[in-house]
N, C-alpha and C positions, 0 to 999 in steps of 0.2 A: 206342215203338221207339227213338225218341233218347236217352232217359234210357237202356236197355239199351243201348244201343253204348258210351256215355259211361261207363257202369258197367264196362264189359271193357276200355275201353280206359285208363282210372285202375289198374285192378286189374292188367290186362299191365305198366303203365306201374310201378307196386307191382312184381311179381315182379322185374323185371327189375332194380330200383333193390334188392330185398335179395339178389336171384344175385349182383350187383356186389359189394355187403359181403362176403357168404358166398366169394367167389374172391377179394379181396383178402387178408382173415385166411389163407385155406389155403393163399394163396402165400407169405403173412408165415413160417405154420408150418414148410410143406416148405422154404422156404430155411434154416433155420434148422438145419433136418436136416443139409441137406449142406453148410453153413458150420461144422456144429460134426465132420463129418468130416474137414472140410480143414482147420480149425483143429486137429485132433488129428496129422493127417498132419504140418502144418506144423510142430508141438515136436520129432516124430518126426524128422523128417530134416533141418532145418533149414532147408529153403528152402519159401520162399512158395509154398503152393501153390491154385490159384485151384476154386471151390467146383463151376463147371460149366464146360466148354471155352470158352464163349464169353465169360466173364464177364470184364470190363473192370476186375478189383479182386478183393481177398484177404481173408480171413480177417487180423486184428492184436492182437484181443485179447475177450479173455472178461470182461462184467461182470456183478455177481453183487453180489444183495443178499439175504442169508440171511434175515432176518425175514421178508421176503416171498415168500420161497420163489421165485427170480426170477434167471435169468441165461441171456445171450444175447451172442452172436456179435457180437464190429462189425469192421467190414468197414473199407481203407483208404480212405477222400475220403470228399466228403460230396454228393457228384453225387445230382441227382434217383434215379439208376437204381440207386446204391448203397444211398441211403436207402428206395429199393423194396422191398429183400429183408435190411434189418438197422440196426443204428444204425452211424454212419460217423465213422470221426477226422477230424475239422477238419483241413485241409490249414494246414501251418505252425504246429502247434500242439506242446506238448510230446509226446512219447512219458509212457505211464504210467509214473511211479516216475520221473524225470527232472527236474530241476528249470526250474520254468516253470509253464506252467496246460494239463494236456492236455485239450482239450474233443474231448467227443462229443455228435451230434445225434442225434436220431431222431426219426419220428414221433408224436404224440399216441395216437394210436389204436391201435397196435398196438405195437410194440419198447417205448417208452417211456410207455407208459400206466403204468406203475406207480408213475411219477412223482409222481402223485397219491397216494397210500399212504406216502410217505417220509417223515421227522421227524429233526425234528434230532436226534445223536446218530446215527442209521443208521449201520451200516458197509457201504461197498462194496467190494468187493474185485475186482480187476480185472487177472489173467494176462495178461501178454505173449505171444506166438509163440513169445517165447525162453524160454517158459517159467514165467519169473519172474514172482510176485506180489506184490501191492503193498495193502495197505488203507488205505481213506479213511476219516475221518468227515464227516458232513454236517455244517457248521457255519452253515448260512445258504439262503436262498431269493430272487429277486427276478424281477422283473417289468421285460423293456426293451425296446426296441426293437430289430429284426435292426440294426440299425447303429447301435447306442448303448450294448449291452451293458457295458461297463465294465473287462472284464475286461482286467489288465495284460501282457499280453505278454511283456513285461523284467521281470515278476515272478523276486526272487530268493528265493521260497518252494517248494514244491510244492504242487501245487494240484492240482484235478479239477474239472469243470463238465460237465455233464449239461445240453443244453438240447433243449426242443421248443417248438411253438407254445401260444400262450395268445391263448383260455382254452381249458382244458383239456375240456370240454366242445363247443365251438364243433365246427363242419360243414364253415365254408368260412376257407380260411388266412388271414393278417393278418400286422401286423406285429410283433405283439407274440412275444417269446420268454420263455417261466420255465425260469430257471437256479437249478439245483443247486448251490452251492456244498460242494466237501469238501476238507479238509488230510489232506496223506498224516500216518499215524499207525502203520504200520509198511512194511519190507521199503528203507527210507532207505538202511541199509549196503549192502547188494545193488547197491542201485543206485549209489553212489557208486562203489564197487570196481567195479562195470561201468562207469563214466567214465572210472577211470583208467587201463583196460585199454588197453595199449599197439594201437594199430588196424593 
């Protein structure tokens, strides 16, 4: 009789731990839905507009890696709640196409799992609100600490960085992060003539 209880109760203890997987991913998916509506609203008319009434953050830009058939919605900050439902731009980081390093984070498991599949040479391609699009190539990979990253700040290049937790397989967070390194590689002019635009 003991061994039968322990059996239902491993097995409820099971269901319950893969309904948890199965409503994470389909919360991953439906947000994604209505981020890529408010992100189309937003080119539309200009102003930010937020993906559900309550939500504390906007749709800012679309990334997209054609080889892998692959592009999703990131949302502004990089708050727990933002990286709930999409990948988030690093607060104080460059805009895409801008000159500086614009990073974005996201999860392992779901937004940025494809992370694993990317090679140097990749292009990403990465749409503003405003619009405009900009492409990367991957030039590089590393492995670092959330607070050791390396990445220049006062970089006077344009850059891109893609990070999530590592290893990329792991269960439970850590401190390690793999970053994407890319060089923008077109949409340069765009962006500069949007600098100079009188504000």
């Amino acid at each position: 009789m003991v061994r039968i209880v322990t059996a239902c109760i491993l097995a409820c203890i099971g269901i319950s731990m893969i309904g948890q997987g199965v409503y994470i991913h389909a919360k991953a998916l439906l947000a994604q839905v209505l981020l890529e509506r408010a992100f189309s609203q937003t080119i539309a008319t200009g102003h930010d507009t937020k993906p559900w009434s309550w939500a504390d953050t906007w749709p800012v830009a679309r990334i997209a890696v054609k080889r892998l058939h692959t592009d999703v919605i990131a949302l502004a900050g990089s708050s727990g709640q933002a990286l709930a439902f999409g990948p988030g731009h690093v607060e104080l980081t460059a805009e895409a196409g801008e000159r500086g390093v614009a990073v974005y984070s996201a999860h392992r498991d779901t937004h940025f799992r494809f992370l694993k599949d990317v090679v140097i040479g990749d292009i990403i391609t990465v749409t503003r609100r405003d619009g405009a699009t900009f492409q990367y190539r991957i030039d590089g990979t590393s492995v670092t600490r959330f607070d050791a990253s390396g990445i220049d700040p006062l970089t006077r290049k344009y850059e891109l960085v893609l990070s999530t937790c590592w290893p990329l397989d792991a269960v439970t967070p850590g401190p390690l992060r793999y970053l994407v390194h890319a060089t923008l590689i077109s949409g340069l002019a765009a962006s500069a003539n949007r600098s100079r635009r009188p504000s």
